[in-house]
C-alpha positions in Angstrom: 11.8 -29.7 15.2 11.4 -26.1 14.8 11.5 -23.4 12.1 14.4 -22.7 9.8 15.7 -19.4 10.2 15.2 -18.6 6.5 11.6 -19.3 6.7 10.9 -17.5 9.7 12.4 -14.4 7.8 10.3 -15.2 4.8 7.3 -15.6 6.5 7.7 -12.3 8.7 9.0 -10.2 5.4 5.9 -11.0 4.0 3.3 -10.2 6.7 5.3 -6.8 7.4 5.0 -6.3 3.3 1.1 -7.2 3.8 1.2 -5.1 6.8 2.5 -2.0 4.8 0.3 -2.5 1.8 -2.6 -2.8 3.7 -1.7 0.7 5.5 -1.4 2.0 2.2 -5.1 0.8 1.4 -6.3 1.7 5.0 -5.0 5.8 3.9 -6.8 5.9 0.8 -10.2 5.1 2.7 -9.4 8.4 4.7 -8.6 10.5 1.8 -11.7 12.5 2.1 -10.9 13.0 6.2 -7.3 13.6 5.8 -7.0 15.5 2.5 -5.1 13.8 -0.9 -1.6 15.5 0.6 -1.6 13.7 4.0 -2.2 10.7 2.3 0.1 10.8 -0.5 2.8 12.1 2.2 2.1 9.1 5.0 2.0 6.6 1.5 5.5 8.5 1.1 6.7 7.9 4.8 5.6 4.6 4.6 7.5 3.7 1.3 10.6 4.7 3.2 10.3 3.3 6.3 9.4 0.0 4.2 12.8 0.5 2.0 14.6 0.9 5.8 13.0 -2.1 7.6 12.7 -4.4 4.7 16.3 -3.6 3.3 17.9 -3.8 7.0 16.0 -6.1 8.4 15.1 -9.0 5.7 17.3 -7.8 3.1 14.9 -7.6 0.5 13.0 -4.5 -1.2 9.7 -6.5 -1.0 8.1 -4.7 1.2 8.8 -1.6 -0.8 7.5 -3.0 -4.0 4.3 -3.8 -2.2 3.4 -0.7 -0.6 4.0 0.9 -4.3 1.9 -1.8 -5.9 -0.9 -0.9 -3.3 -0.6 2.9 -4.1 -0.6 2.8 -7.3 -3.8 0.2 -7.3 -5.6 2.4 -4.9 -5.0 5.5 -7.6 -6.2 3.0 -10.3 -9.6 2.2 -8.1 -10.0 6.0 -7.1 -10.2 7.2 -11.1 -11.8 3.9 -12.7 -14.5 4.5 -9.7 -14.5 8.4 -10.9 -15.0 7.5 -14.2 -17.5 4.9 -13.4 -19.6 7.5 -11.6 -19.5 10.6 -14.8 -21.0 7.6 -16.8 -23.6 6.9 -14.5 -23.9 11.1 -14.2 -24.4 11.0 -17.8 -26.5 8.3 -18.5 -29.2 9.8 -16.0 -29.7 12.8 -18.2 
């Protein structure tokens, strides 16, 4: 008894959307190595090649709308823990 072929599709769009969103997170630890503009390019590159694969390949935008979700929550973390750190500057004057 083996896999459906729907399944094995689901399961492998998913782990390649995981896959791409976790790239996404892996770039913003290297922001301060690799400069804001190679990371929002490479985010950029990755968007596309997850709109090419996931589109062709599964036939879903999936793995688009993750790696999105996962730059736009990286952004989201970078300024909350920007903000967190002026009120921490502050409070120690």
């Amino acid at each position: 008894m083996g896999f459906n072929e729907g399944v094995e599709m689901i399961f492998f769009d998913v782990a390649f959307s995981v896959f791409m969103a976790v790239l996404v997170g892996w770039l913003f630890d290297r922001r301060a190595v690799v400069g804001w503009f190679s990371v929002v390019m490479c985010s950029f590159v990755l968007a596309c090649l997850a709109l090419l694969v996931g589109g062709n390949m599964f036939h879903s935008f999936r793995a688009l709308v993750w790696v999105v979700g996962a730059f736009v929550l990286a952004l989201v973390l970078v300024g909350l823990k920007a903000v967190c750190a002026m009120w921490i500057a502050r409070s120690n004057r």
